[in-house]
N, CA and C atoms of all chains as a GROMACS GRO file, in nm:
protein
  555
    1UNK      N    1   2.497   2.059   6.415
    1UNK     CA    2   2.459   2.117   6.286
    1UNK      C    3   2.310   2.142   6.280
    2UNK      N    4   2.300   2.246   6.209
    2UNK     CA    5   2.156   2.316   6.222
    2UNK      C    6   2.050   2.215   6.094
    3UNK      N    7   1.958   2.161   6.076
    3UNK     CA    8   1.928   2.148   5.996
    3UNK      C    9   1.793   2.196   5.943
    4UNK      N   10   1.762   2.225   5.862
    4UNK     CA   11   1.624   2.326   5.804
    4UNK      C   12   1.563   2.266   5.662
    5UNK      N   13   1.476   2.262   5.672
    5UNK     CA   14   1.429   2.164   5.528
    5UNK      C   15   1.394   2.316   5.464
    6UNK      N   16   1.440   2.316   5.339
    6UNK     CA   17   1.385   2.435   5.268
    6UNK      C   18   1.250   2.430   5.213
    7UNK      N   19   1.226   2.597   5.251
    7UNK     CA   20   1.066   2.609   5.165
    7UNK      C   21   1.009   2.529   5.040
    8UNK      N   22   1.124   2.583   4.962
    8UNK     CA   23   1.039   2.471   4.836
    8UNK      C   24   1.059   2.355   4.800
    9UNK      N   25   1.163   2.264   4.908
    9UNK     CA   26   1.127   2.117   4.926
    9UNK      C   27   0.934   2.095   4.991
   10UNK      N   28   0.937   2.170   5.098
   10UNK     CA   29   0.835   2.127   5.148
   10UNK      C   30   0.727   2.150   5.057
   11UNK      N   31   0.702   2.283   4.955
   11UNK     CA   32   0.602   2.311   4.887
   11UNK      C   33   0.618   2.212   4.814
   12UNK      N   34   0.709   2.137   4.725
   12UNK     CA   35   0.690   2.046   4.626
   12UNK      C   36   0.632   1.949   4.642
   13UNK      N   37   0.672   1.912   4.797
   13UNK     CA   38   0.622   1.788   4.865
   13UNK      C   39   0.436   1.807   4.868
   14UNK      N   40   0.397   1.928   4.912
   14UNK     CA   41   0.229   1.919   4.931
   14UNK      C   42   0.217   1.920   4.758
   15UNK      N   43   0.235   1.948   4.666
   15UNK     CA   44   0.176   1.948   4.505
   15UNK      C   45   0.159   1.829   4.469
   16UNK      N   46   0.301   1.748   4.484
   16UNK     CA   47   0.294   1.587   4.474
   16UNK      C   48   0.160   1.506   4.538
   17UNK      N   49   0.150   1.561   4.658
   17UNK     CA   50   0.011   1.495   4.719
   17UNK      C   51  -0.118   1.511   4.692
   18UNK      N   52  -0.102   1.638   4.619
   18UNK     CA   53  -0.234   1.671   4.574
   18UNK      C   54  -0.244   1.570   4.453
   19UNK      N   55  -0.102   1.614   4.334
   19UNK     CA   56  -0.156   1.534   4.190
   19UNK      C   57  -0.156   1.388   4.193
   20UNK      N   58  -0.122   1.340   4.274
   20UNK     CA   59  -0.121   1.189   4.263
   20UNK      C   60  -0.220   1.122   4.245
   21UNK      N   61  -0.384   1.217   4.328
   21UNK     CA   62  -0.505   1.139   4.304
   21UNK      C   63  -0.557   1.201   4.158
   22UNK      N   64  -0.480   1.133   4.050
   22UNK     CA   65  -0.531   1.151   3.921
   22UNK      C   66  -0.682   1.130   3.876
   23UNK      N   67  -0.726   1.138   3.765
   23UNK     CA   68  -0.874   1.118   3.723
   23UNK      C   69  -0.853   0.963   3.708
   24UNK      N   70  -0.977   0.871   3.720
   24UNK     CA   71  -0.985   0.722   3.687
   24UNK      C   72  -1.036   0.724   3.545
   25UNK      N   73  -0.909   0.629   3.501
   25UNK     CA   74  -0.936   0.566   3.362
   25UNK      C   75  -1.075   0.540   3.351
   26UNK      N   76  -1.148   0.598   3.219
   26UNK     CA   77  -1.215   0.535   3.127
   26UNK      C   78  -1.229   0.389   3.126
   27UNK      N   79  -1.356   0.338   3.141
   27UNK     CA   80  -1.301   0.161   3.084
   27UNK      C   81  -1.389   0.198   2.937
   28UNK      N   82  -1.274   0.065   2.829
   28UNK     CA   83  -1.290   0.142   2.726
   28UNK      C   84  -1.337  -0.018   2.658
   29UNK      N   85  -1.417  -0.087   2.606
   29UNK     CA   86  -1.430  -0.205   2.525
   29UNK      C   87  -1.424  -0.208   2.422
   30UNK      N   88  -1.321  -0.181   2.327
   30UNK     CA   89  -1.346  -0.124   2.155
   30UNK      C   90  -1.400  -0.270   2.083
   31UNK      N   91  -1.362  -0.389   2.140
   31UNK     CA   92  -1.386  -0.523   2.035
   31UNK      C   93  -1.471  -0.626   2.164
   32UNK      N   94  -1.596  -0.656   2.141
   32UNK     CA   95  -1.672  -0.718   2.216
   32UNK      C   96  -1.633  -0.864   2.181
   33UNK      N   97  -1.694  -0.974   2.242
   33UNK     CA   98  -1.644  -1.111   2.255
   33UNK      C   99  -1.713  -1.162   2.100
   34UNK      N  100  -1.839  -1.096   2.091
   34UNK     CA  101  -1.963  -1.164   2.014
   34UNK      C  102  -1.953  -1.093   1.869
   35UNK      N  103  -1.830  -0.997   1.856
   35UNK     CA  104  -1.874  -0.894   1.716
   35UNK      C  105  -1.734  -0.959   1.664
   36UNK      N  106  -1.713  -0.922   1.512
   36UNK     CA  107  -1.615  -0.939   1.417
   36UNK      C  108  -1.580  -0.799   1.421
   37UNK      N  109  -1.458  -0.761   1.406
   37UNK     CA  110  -1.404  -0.631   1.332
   37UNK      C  111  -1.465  -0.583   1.226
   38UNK      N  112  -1.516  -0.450   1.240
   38UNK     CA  113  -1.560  -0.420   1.103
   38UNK      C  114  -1.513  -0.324   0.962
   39UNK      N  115  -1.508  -0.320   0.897
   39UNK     CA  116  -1.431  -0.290   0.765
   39UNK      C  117  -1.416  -0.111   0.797
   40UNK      N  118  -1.299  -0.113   0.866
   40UNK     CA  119  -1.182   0.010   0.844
   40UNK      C  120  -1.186   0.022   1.007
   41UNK      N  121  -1.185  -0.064   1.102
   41UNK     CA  122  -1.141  -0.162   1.216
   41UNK      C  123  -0.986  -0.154   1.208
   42UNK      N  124  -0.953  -0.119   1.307
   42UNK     CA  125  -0.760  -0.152   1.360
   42UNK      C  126  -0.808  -0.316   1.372
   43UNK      N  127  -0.707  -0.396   1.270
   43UNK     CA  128  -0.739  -0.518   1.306
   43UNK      C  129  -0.674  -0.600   1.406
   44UNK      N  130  -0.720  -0.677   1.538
   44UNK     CA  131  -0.642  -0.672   1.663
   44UNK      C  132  -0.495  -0.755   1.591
   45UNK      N  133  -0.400  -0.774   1.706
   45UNK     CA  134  -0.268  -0.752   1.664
   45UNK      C  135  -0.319  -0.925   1.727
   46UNK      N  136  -0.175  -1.027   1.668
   46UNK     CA  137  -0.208  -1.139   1.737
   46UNK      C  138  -0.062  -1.167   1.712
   47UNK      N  139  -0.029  -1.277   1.780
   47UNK     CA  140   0.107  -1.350   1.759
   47UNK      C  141   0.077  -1.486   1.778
   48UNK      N  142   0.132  -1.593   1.648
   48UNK     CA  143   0.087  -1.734   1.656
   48UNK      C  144   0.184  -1.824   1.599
   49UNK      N  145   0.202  -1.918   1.591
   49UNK     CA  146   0.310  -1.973   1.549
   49UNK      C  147   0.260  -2.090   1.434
   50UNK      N  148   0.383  -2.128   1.353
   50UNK     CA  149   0.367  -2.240   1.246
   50UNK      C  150   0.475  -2.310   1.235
   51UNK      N  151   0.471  -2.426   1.188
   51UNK     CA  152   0.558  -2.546   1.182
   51UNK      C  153   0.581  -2.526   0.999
   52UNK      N  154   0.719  -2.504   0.978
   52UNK     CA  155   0.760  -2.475   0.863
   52UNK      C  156   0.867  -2.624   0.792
   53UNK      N  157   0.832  -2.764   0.880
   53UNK     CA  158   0.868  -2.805   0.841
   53UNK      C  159   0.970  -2.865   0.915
   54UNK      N  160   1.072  -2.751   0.952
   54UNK     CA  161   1.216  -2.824   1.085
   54UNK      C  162   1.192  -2.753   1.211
   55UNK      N  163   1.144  -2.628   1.234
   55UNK     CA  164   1.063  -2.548   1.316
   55UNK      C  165   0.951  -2.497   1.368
   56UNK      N  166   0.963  -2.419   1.517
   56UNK     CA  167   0.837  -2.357   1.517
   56UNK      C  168   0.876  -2.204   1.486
   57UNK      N  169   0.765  -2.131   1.399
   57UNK     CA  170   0.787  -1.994   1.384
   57UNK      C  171   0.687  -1.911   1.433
   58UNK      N  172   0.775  -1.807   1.483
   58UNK     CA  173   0.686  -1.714   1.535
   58UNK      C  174   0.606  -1.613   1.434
   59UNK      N  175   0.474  -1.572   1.434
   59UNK     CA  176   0.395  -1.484   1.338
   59UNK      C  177   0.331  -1.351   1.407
   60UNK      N  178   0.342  -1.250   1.408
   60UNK     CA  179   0.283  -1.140   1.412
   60UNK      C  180   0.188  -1.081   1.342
   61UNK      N  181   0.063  -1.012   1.350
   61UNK     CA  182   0.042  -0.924   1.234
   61UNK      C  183   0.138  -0.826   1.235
   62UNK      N  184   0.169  -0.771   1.351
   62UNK     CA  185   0.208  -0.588   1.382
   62UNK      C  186   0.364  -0.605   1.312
   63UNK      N  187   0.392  -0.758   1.259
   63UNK     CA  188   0.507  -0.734   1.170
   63UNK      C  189   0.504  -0.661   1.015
   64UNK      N  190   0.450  -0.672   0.979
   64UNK     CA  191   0.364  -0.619   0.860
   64UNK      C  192   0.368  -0.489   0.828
   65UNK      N  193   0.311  -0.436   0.963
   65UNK     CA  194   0.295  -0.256   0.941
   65UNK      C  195   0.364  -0.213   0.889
   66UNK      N  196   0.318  -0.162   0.814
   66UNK     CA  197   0.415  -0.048   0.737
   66UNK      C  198   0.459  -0.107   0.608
   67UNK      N  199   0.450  -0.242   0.595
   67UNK     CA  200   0.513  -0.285   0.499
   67UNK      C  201   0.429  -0.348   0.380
   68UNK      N  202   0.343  -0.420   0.405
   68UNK     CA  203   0.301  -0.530   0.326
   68UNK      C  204   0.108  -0.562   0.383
   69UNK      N  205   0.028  -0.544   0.257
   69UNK     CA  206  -0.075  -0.607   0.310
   69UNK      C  207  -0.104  -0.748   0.348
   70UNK      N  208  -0.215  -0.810   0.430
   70UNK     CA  209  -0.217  -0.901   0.506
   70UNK      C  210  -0.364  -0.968   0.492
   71UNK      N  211  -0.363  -1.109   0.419
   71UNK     CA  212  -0.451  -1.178   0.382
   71UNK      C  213  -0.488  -1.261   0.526
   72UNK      N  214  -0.534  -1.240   0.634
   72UNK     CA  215  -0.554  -1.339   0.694
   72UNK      C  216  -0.698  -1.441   0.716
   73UNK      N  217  -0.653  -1.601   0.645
   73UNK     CA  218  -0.775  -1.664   0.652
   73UNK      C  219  -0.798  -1.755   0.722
   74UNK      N  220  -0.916  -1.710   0.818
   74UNK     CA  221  -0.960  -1.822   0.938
   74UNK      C  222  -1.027  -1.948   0.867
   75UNK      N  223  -0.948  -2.094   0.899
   75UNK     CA  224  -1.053  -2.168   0.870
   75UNK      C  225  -1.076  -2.250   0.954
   76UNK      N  226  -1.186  -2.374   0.952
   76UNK     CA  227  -1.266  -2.430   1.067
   76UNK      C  228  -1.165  -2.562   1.149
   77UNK      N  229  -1.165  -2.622   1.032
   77UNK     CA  230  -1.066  -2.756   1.095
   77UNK      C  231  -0.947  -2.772   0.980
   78UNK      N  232  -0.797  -2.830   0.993
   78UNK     CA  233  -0.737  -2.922   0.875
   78UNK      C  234  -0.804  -3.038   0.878
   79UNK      N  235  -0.801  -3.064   0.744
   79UNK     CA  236  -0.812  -3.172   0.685
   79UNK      C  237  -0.962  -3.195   0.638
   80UNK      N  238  -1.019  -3.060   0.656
   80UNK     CA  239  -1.186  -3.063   0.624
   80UNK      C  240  -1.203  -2.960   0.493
   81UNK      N  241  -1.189  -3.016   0.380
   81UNK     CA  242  -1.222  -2.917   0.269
   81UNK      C  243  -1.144  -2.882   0.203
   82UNK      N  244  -1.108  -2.792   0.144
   82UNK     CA  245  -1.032  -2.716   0.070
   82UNK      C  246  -1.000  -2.607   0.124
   83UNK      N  247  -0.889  -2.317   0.106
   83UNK     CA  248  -0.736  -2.227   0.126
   83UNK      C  249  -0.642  -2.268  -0.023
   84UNK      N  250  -0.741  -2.397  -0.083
   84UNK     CA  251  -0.694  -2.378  -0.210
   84UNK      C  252  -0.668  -2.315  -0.268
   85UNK      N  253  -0.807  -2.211  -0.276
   85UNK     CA  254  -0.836  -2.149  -0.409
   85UNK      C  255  -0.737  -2.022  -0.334
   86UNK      N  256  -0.723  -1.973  -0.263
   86UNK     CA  257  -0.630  -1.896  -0.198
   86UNK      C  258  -0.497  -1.932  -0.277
   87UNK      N  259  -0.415  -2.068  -0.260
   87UNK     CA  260  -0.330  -2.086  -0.345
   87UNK      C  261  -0.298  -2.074  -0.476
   88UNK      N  262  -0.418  -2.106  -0.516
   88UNK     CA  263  -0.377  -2.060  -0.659
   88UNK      C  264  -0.341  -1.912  -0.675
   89UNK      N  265  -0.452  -1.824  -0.591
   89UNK     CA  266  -0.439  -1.679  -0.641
   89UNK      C  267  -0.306  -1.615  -0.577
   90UNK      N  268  -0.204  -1.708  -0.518
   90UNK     CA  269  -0.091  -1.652  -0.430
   90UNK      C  270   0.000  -1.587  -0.477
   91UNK      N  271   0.002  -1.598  -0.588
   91UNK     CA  272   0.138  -1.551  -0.674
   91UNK      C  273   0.087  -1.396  -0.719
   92UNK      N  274  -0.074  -1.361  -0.753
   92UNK     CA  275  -0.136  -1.260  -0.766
   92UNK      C  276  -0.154  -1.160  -0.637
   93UNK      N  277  -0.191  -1.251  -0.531
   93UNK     CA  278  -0.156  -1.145  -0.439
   93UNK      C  279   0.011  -1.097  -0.374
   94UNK      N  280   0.074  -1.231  -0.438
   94UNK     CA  281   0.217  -1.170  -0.330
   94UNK      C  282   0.273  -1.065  -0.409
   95UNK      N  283   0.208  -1.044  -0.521
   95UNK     CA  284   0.299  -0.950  -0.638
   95UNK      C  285   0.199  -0.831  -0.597
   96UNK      N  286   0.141  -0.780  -0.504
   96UNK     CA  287   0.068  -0.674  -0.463
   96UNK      C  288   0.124  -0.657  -0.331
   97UNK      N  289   0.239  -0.685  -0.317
   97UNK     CA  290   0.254  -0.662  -0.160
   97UNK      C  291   0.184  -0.718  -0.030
   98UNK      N  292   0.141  -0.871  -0.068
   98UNK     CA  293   0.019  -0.900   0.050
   98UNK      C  294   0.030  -1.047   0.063
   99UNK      N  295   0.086  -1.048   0.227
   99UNK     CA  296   0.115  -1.156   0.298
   99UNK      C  297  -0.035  -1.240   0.310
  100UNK      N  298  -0.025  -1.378   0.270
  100UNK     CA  299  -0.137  -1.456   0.328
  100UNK      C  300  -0.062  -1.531   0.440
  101UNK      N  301  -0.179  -1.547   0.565
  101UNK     CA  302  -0.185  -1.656   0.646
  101UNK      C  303  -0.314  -1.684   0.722
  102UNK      N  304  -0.307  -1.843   0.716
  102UNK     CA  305  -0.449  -1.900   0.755
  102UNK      C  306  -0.368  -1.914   0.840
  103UNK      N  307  -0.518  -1.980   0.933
  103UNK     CA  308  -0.514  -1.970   1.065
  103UNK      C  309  -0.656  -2.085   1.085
  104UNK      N  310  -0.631  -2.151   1.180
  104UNK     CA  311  -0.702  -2.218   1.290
  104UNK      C  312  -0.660  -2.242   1.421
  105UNK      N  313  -0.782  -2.316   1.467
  105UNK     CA  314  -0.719  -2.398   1.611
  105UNK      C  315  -0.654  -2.503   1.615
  106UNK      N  316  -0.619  -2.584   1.509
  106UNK     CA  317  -0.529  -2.718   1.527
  106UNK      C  318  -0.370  -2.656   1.549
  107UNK      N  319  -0.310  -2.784   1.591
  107UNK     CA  320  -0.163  -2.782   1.645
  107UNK      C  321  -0.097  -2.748   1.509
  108UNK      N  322   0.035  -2.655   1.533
  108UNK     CA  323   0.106  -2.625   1.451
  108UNK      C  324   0.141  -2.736   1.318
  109UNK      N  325   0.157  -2.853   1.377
  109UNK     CA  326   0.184  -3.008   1.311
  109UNK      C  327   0.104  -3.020   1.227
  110UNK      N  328  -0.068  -3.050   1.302
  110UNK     CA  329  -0.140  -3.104   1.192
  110UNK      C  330  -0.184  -2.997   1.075
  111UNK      N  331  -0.154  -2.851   1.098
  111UNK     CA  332  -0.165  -2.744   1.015
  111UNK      C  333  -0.066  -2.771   0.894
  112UNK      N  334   0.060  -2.846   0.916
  112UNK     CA  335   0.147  -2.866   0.810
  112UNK      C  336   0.155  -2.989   0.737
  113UNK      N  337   0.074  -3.040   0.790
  113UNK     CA  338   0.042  -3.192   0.721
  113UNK      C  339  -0.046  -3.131   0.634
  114UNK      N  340  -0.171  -3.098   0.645
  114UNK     CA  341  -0.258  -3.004   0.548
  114UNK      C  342  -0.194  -2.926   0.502
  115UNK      N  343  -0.096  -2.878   0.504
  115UNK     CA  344  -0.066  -2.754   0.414
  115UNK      C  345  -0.013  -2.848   0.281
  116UNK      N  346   0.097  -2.967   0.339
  116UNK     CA  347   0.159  -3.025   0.214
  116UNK      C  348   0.068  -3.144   0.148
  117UNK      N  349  -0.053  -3.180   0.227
  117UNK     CA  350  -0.145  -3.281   0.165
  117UNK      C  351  -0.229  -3.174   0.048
  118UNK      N  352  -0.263  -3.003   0.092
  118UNK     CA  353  -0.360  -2.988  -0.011
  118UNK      C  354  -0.290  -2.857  -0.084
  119UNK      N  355  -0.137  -2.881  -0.069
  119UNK     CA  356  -0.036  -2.792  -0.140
  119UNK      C  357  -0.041  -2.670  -0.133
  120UNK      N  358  -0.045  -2.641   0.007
  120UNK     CA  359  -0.059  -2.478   0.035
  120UNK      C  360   0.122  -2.443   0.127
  121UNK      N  361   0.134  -2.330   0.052
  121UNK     CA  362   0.277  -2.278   0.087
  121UNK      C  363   0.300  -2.168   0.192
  122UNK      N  364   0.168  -2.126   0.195
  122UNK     CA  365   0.190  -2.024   0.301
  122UNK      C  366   0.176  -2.082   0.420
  123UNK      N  367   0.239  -1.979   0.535
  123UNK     CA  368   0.220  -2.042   0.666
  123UNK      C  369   0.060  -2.069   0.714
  124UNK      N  370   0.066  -2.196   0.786
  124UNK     CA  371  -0.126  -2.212   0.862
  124UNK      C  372  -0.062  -2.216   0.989
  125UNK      N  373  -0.155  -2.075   1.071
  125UNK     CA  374  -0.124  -2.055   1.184
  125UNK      C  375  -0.164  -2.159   1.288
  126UNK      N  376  -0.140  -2.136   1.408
  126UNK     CA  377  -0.207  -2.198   1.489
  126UNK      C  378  -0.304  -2.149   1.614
  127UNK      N  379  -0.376  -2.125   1.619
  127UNK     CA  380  -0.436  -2.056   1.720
  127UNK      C  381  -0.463  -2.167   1.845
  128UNK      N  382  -0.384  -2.204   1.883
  128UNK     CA  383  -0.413  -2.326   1.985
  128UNK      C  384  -0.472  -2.269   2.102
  129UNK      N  385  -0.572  -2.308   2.175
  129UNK     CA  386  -0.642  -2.254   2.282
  129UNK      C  387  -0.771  -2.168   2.208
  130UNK      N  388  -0.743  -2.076   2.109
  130UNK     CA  389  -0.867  -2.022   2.058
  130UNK      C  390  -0.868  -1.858   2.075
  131UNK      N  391  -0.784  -1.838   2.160
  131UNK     CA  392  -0.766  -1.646   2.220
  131UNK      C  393  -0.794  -1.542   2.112
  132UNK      N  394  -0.678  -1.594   1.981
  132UNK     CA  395  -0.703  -1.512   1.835
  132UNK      C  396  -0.849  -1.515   1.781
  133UNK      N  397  -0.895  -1.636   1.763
  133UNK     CA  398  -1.031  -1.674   1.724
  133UNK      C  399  -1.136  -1.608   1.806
  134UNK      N  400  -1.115  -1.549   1.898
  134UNK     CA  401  -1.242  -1.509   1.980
  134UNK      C  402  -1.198  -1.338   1.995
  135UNK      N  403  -1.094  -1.326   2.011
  135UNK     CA  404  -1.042  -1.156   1.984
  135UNK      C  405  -1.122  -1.123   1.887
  136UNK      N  406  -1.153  -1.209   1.744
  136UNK     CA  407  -1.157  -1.164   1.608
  136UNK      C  408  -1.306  -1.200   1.630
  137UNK      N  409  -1.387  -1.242   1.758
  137UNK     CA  410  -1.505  -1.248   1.717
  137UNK      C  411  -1.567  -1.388   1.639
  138UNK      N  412  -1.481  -1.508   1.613
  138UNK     CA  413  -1.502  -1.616   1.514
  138UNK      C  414  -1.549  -1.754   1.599
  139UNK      N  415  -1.510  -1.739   1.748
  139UNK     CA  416  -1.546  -1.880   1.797
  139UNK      C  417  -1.702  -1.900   1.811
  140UNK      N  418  -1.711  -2.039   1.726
  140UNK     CA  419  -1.878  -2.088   1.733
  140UNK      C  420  -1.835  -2.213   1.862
  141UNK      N  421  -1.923  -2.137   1.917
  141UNK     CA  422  -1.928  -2.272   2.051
  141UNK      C  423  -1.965  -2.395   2.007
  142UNK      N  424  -2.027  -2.422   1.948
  142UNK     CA  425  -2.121  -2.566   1.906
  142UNK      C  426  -2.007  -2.602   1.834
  143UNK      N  427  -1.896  -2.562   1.734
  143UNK     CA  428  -1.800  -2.688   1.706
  143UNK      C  429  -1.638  -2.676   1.775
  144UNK      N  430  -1.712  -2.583   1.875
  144UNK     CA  431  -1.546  -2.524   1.937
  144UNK      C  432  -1.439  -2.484   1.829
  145UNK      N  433  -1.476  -2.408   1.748
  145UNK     CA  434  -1.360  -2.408   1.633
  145UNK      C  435  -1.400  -2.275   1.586
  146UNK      N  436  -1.318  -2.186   1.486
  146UNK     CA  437  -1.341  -2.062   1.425
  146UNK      C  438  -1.486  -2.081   1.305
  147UNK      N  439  -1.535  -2.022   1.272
  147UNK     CA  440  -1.628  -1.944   1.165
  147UNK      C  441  -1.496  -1.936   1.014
  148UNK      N  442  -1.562  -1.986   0.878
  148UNK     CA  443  -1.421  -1.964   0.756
  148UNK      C  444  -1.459  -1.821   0.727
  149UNK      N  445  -1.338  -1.721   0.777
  149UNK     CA  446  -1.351  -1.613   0.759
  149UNK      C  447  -1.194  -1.544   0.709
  150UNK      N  448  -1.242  -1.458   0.619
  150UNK     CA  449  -1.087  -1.369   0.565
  150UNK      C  450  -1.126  -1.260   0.563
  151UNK      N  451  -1.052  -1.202   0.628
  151UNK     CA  452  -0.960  -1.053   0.642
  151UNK      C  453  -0.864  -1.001   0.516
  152UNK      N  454  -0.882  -0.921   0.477
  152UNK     CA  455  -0.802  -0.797   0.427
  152UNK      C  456  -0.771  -0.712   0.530
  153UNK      N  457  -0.606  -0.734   0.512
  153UNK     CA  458  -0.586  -0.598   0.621
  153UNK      C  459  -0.492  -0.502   0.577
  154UNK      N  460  -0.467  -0.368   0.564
  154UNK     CA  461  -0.432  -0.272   0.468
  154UNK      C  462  -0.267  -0.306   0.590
  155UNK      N  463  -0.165  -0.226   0.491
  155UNK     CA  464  -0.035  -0.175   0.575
  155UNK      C  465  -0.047  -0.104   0.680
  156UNK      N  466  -0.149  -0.004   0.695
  156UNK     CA  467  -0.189   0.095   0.836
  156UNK      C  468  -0.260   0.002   0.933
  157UNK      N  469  -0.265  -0.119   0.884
  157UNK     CA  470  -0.299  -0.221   1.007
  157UNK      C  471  -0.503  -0.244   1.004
  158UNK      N  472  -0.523  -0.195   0.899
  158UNK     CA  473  -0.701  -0.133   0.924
  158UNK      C  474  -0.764  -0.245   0.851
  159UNK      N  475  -0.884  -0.244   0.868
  159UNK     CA  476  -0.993  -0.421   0.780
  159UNK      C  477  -1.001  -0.326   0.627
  160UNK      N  478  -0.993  -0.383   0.520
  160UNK     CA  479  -1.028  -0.362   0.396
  160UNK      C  480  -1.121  -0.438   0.364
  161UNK      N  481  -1.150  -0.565   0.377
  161UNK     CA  482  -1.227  -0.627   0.328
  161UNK      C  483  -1.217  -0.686   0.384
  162UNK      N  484  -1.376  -0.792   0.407
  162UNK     CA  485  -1.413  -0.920   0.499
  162UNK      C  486  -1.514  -1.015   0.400
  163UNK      N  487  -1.465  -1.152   0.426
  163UNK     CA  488  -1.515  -1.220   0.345
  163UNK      C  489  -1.560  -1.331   0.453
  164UNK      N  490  -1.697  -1.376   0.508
  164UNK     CA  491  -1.764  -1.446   0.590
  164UNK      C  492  -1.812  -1.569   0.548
  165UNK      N  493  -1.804  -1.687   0.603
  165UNK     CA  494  -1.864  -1.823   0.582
  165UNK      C  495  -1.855  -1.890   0.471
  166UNK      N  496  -1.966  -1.892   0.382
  166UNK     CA  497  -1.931  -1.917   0.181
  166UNK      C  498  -1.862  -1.853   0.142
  167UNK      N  499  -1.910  -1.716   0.167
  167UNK     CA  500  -1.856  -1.672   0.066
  167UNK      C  501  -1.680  -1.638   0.090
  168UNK      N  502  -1.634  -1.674   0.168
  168UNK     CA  503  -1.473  -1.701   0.205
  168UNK      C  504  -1.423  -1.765   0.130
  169UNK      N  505  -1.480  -1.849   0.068
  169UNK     CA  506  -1.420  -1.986  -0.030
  169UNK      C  507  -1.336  -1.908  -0.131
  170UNK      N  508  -1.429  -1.830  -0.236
  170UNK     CA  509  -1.393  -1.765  -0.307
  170UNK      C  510  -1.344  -1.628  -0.231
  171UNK      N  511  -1.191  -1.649  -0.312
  171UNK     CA  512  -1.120  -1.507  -0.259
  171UNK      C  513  -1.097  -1.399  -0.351
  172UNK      N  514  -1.171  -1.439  -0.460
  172UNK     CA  515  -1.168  -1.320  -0.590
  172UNK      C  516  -1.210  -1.181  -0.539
  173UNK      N  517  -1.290  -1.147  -0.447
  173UNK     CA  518  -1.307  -0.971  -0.422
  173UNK      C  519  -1.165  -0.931  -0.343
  174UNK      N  520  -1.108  -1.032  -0.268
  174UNK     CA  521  -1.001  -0.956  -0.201
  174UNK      C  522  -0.878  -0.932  -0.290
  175UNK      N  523  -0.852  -1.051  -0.389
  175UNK     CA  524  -0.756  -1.003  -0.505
  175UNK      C  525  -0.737  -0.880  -0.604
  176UNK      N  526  -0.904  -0.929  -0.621
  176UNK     CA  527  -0.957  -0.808  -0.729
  176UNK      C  528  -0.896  -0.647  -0.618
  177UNK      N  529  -0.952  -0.668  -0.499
  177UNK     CA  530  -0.852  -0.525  -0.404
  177UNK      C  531  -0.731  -0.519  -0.421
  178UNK      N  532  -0.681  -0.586  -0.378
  178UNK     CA  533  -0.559  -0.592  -0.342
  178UNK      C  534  -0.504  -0.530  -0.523
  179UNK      N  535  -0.546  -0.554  -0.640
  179UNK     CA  536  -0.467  -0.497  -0.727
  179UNK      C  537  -0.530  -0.419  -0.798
  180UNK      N  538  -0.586  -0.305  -0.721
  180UNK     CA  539  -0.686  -0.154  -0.778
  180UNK      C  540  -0.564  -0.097  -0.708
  181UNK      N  541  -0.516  -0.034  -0.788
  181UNK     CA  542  -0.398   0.086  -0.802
  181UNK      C  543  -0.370   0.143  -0.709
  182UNK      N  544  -0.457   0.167  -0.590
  182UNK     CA  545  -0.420   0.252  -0.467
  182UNK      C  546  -0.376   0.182  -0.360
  183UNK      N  547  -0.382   0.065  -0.394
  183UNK     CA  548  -0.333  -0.043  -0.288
  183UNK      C  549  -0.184  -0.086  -0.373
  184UNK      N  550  -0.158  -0.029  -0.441
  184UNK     CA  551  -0.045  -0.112  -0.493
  184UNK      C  552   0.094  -0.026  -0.444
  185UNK      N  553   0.092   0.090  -0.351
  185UNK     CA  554   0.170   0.165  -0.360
  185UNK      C  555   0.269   0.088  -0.269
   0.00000   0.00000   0.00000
């Protein structure tokens, strides 16, 4: 049996080789270690958990979206203050 | 996070989830919650990752900065309330129920 690779297998094959060496990502730092988010900031997304008593629960912000605003307050230690 | 409690019933009737947050264990977050009668969840940021994403870890007590966030439904900062003046949460209420936030 004769076999023949067709023309435009092979052409497809050299295009592929060309596009593969894409452009290099951007590096992009939107939130530094040392800064706070600032007011109208995507506020970063986090997931954390709480003891409700008989469980542990899982917390999202990105549960929220769309739905409900979101008071979140950092504080230093329990059992220090109010 | 008191005075937060009191105003809870004012903000939940605006559509707006509270939750604190520190670095202590989920546990001792709920011992404080029912010793200084707070109902909302206190997160846990154990290790510190959230706290330093957000910019809050002070090295010198290894622990977060008292800081609150307003954060709108599109996910964005509305308001930030830093150090003292965190205590009092009256500007973020007072937001949270100006008419355009109430939708």
């Amino acid at each position: 049996m004769q076999k023949k690779v067709p023309k435009v297998l092979a052409a497809m094959l050299g295009v592929a080789m060309v596009v593969s060496g894409a452009a290099p990502a951007r590096a992009q730092v939107k939130q530094t270690e040392a800064g706070m988010p600032k007011l109208g900031d995507m506020a970063p997304d986090f997931n954390m958990k709480y003891f409700d008593g008989s469980e542990l629960k899982d917390v999202s912000l990105s549960q929220y979206r769309g739905k409900k605003n979101v008071v979140v307050a950092f504080f230093i230690f329990a059992f220090t203050g109010g | 996070m008191k005075a937060i409690q009191q105003d809870l019933k004012r903000l939940e009737a605006t559509d707006t989830q509270v939750l604190g947050v520190s670095m202590d264990s989920p546990f001792a977050n709920k011992a404080f919650a029912d010793q200084i009668g707070v109902t909302y969840p206190l997160l846990s940021d154990w290790g510190g990752d959230v706290t330093r994403k957000y910019g809050l870890y002070v090295e010198k007590y290894k622990a977060a900065r008292r800081v609150n966030f307003l954060i709108g439904k599109d996910g964005k900062i509305l308001e930030e309330q830093v150090d003292k003046d965190a205590i009092d949460p009256t500007r973020i209420v007072d937001t949270c129920e100006r008419p355009k936030l109430k939708n």
